[in-house]
Wavefront OBJ file of the C-alpha trace (Angstrom):
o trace
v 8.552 11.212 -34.148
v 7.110 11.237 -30.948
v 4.512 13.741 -29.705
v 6.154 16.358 -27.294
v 4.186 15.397 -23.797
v 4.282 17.584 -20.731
v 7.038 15.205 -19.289
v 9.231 15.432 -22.182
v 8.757 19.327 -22.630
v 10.106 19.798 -18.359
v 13.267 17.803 -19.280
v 14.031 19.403 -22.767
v 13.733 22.451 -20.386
v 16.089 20.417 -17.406
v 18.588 19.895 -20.243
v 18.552 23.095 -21.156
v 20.671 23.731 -17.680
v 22.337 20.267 -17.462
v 24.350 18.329 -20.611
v 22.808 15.256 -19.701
v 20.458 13.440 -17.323
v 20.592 10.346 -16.122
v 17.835 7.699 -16.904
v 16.998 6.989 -13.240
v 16.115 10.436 -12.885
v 13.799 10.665 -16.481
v 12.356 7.188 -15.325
v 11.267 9.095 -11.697
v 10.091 11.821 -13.348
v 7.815 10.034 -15.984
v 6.187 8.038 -13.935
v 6.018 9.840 -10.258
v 5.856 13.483 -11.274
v 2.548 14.568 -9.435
v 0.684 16.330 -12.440
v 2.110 14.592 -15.456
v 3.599 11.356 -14.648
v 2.335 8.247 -15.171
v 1.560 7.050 -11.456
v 1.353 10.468 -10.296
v -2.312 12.252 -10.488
v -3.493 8.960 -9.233
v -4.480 5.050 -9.723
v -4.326 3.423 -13.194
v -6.621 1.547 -14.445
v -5.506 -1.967 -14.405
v -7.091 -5.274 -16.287
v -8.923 -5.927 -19.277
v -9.451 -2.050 -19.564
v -6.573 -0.725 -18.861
v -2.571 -1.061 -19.214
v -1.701 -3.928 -17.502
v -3.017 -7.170 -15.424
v -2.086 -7.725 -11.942
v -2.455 -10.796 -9.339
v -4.856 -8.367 -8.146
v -6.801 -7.636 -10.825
v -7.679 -11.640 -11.583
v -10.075 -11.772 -8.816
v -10.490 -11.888 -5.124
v -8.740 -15.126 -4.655
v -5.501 -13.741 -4.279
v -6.431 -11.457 -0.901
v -8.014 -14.264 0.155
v -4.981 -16.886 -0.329
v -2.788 -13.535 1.324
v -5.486 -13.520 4.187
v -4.504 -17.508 5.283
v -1.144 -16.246 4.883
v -2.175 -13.563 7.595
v -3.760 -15.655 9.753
v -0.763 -18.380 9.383
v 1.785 -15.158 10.396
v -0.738 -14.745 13.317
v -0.548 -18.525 14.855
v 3.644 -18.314 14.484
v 3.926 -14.942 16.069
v 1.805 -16.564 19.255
v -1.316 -15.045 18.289
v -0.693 -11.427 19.509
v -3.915 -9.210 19.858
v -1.804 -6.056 18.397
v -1.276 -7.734 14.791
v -2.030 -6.147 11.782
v -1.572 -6.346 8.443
v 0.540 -4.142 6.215
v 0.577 -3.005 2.610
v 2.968 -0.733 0.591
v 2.079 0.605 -2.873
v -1.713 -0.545 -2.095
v -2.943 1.068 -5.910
v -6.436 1.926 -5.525
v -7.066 -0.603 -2.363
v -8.585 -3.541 -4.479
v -6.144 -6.434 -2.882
v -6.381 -4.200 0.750
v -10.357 -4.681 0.546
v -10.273 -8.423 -0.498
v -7.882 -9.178 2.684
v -9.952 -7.294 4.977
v -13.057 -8.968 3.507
v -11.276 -12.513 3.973
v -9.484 -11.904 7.794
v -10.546 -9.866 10.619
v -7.353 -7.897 10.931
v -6.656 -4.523 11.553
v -4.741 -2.526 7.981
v -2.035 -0.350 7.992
v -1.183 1.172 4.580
v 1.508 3.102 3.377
v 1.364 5.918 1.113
v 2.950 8.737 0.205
v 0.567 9.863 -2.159
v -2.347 11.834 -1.070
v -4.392 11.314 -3.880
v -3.761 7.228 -3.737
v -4.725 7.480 -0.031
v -8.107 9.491 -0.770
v -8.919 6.740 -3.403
v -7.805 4.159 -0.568
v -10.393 5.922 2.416
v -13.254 6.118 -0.078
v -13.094 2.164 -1.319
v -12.233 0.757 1.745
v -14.774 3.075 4.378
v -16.795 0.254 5.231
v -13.623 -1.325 7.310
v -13.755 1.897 9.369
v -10.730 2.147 11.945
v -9.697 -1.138 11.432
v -7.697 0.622 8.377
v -5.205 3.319 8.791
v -2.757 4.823 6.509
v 0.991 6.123 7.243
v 3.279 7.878 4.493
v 6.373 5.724 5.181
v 7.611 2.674 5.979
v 9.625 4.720 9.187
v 6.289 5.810 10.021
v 4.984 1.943 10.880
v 3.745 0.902 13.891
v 6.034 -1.248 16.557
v 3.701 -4.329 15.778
v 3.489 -7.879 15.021
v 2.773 -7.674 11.078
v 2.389 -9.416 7.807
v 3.866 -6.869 5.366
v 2.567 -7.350 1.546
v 3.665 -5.906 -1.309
v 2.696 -6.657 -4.774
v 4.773 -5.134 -8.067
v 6.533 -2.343 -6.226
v 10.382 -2.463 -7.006
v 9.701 -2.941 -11.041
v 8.641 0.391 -10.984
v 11.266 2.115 -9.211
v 14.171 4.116 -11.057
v 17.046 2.205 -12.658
v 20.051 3.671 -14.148
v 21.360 2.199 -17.761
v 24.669 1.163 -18.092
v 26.328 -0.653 -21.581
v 29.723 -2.511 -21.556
v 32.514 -0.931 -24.590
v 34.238 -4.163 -24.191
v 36.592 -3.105 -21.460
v 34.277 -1.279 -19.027
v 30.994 -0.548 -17.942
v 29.719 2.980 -18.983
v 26.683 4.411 -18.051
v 23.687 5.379 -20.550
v 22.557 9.206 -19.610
v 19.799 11.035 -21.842
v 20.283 14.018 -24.023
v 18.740 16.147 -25.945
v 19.957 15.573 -29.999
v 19.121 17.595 -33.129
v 17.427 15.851 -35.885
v 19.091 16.302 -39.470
v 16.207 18.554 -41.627
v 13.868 18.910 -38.097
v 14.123 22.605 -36.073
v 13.244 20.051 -32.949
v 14.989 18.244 -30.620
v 14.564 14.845 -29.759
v 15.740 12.680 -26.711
v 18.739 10.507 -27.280
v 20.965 8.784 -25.528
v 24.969 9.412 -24.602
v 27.329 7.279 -23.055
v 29.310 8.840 -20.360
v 31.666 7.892 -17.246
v 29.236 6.035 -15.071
v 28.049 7.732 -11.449
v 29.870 7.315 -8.770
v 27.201 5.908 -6.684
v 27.121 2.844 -9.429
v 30.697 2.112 -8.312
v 29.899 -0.763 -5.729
v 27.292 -2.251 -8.431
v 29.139 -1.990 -11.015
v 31.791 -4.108 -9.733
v 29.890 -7.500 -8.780
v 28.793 -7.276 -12.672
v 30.303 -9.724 -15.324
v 33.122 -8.519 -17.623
v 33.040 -11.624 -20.236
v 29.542 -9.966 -21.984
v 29.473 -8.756 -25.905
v 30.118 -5.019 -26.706
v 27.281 -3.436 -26.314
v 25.359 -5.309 -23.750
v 22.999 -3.155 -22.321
v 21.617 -3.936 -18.267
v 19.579 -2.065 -15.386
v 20.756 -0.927 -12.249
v 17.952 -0.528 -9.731
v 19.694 1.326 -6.729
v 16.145 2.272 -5.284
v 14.682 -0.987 -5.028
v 18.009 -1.526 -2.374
v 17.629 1.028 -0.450
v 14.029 0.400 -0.379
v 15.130 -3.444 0.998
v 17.299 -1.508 3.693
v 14.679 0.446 4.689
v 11.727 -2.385 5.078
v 14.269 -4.186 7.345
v 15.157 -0.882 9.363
v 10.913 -0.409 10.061
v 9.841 -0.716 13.310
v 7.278 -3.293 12.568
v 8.325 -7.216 13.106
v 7.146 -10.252 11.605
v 6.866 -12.115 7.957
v 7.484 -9.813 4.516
v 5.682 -11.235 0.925
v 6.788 -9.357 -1.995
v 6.083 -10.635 -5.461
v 6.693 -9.100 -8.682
v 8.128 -10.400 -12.165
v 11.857 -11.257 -12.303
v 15.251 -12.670 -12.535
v 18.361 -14.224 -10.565
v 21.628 -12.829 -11.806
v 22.376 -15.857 -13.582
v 19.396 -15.168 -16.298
v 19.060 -11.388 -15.932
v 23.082 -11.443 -17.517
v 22.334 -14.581 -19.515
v 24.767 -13.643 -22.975
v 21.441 -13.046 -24.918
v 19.713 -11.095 -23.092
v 21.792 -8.532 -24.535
v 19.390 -5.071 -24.023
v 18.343 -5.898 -20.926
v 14.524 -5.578 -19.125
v 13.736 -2.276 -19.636
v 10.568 -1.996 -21.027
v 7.721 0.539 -21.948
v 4.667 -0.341 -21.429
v 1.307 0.494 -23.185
v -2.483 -0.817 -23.576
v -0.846 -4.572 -22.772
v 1.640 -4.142 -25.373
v 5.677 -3.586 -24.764
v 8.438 -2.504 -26.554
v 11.906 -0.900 -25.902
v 10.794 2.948 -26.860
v 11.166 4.366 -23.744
v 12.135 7.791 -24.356
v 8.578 8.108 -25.888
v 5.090 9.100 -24.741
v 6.865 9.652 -21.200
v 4.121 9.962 -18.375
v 2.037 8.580 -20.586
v 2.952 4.977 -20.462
v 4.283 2.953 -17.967
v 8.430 2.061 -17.566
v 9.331 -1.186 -15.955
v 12.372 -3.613 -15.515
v 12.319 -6.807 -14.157
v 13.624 -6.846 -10.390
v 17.231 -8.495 -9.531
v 16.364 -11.177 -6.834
v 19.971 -12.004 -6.192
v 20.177 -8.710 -5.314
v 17.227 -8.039 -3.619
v 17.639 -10.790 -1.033
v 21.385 -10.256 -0.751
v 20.824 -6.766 0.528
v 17.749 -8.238 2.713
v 19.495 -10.600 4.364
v 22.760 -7.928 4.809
v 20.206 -5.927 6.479
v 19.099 -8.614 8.998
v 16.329 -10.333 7.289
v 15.802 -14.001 7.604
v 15.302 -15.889 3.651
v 12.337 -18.129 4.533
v 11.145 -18.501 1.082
v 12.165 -18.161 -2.377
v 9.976 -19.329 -5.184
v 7.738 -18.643 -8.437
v 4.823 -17.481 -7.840
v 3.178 -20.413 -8.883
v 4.862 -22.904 -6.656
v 4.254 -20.715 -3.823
v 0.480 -19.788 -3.992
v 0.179 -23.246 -5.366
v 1.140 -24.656 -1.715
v -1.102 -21.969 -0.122
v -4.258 -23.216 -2.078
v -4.041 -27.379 -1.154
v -6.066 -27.244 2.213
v -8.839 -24.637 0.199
v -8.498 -27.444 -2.790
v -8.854 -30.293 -0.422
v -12.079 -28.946 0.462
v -13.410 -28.825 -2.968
v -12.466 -32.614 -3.644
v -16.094 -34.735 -4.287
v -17.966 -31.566 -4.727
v -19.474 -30.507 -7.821
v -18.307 -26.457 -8.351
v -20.780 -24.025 -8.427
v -20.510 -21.139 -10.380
v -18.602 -19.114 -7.535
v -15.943 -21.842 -6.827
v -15.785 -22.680 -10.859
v -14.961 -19.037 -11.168
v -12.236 -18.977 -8.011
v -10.305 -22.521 -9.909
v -10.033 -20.006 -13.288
v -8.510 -17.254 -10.894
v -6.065 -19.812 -9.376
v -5.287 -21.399 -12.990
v -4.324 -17.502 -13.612
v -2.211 -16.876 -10.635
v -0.104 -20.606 -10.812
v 0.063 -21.834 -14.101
v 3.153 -21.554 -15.489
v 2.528 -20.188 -18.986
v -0.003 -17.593 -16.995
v 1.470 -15.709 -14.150
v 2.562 -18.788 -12.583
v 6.390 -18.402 -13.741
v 6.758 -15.273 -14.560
v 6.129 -13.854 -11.039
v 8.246 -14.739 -8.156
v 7.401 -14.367 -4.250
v 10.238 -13.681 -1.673
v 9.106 -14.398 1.794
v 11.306 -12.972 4.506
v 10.989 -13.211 8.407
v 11.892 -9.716 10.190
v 12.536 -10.123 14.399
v 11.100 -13.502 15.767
v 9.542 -15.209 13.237
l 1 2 3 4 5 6 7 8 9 10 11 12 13 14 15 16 17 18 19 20 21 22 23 24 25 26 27 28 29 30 31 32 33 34 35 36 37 38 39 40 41 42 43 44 45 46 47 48 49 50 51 52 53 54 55 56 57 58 59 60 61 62 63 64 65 66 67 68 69 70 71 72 73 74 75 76 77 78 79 80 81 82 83 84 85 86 87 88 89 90 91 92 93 94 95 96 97 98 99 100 101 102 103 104 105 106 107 108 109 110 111 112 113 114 115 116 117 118 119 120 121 122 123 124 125 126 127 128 129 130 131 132 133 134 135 136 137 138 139 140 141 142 143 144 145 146 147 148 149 150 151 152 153 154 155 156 157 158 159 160 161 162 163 164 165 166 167 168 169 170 171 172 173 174 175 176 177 178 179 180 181 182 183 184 185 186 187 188 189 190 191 192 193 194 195 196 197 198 199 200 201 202 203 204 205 206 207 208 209 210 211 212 213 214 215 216 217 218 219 220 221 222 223 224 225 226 227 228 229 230 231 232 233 234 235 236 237 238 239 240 241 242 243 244 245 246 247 248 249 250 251 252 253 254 255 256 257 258 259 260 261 262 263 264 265 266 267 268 269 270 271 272 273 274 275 276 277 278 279 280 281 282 283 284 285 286 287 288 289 290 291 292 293 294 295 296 297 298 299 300 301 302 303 304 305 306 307 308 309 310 311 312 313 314 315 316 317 318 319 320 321 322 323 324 325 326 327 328 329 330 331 332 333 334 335 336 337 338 339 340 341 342 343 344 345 346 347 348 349 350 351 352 353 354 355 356 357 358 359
């Protein structure tokens, strides 16, 4: 049995006053509660030592490859003195001080999260003004912008939902009794689904096995609405690990992508250890750009990661051709091997480029 954590003690306590709960709600709590969750208190550790590995976390290469993408937003937008670049869910400023060390931009970051930004000031106080920090995306500057985000909408709140064979039913957590136990545990209890799924619900396939088990990530939508509604104009990069309809409700994939995660090791217990691990699912990109381009954006690009950094490294590759590699370059080819390759990060991942305004 799992160990009782702080998380899982507030919502035996929650459904003490409600039946049920549903999972989008447990997922926000476990992981963005501000003393116990699992993002909350502050950055994670990420990398060899800690949960998870990140473009990020492979080495400076990747700001820098995001810096020529900067400076190529730049040159398009007519070279405007006002440009800046932009980053949302920033962690503990790592990829925010390898741009800045790569292009001579100003930085606009944006976070919510007090104790992120004071992590943020202190690592990146050698920029001085050139960095500033808002706590929305309403609260951006009118400027000419490259806006980066890396692994933001695979964390955000999803709500379960299982097809009986003739209709889609939502998956809500409960608290059950255990036969011979005087505790409760959290389970799980099918129930009429919300009413805000109603729209989602619909555009999903009805030919799928009893049973089959799928996310439904409202947030990450009206998270797209609200990047295109910003006041800021210019190019949008978000990457992050996912799928296009067709394989995220491929017949096999019949428990969907919801996934704890723990010490670099996943499984599908994700009513346990909550705020102590970390919950993810992989994003819908169908949907993602759908709702993007319903909003206004412009699709420029679409691609795995690998295909699409791989383009952004040629002229820095060119460059190298003849040469014998030092150290310092040897150790930049291992960091691009990491970020392209397909059976590394290359496939996985997936980078949607967007153009808000005139570009």
């Amino acid at each position: 049995m799992s160990p009782v954590t702080p998380i899982s003690q507030i919502l035996f306590e929650k459904l003490g006053l409600t039946p049920r709960l549903s999972f989008a709600a447990v997922m926000e709590l476990a992981l963005y509660h501000a003393e116990h969750g699992y993002y909350g208190p502050g950055p994670r550790r990420i990398g060899r030592g800690g949960d998870f590995y990140t473009a990020v976390s492979v080495g400076p290469l990747y700001g820098r490859l995001l810096a020529d993408l900067a400076r190529q937003t730049w040159a398009d937008l007519g070279q405007p003195e006002s440009f800046c670049v932009i980053e949302q869910a920033a962690h503990d400023g790592q990829l925010a001080e390898d741009i800045l060390t790569a292009a001579d931009f100003d930085y606009v970051i944006v976070e919510p999260n007090p104790r992120y930004e004071a992590v943020q000031r202190e690592r990146l106080a050698a920029f001085g003004t050139r960095v500033t920090w808002v706590a929305s995306l309403a609260d951006l500057p009118a400027r000419p912008a490259l806006f980066v985000c890396n692994e933001l909408p695979d964390a955000m709140p999803v709500h379960l939902v299982q097809w009986d064979g003739t209709q889609w039913r939502e998956l809500f957590v409960v608290s059950q009794t255990v036969p011979g136990s005087q505790f409760p545990v959290l389970g799980w209890e099918a129930g009429d689904a919300s009413e805000e799924l109603r729209d989602e619900l619909a555009r999903l396939p009805d030919d799928l096995p009893e049973g089959y088990t799928t996310e439904i990530n409202l947030a990450a939508l009206q998270w797209m609405r609200e990047l295109a509604a910003a006041p800021f104009h210019g190019r949008i990069y978000i990457a992050d690990y996912g799928l296009d309809d067709e394989e995220l409700y491929s017949i096999e994939r019949t428990k969907g992508t919801l996934r704890r995660y723990y010490q670099h090791q996943t499984d599908d217990k994700v009513l346990e250890n909550l705020g102590e691990c970390d919950l993810t699912t992989h994003v819908n990109f169908t949907r993602l750009v759908e709702t993007a381009e319903e909003a206004g954006l412009k699709l420029r690009s679409y691609e795995h990661q690998g295909r699409y950094l791989g383009k952004m490294g040629l002229a820095w590759l060119a460059t190298l051709e003849g040469k014998r590699p030092d150290a310092g370059t040897q150790a930049l080819l291992r960091q691009f091997h990491s970020l392209t390759h397909p059976a590394m990060m290359g496939r996985s991942f997936r980078v949607v480029e967007m153009g808000k305004g005139t570009v």
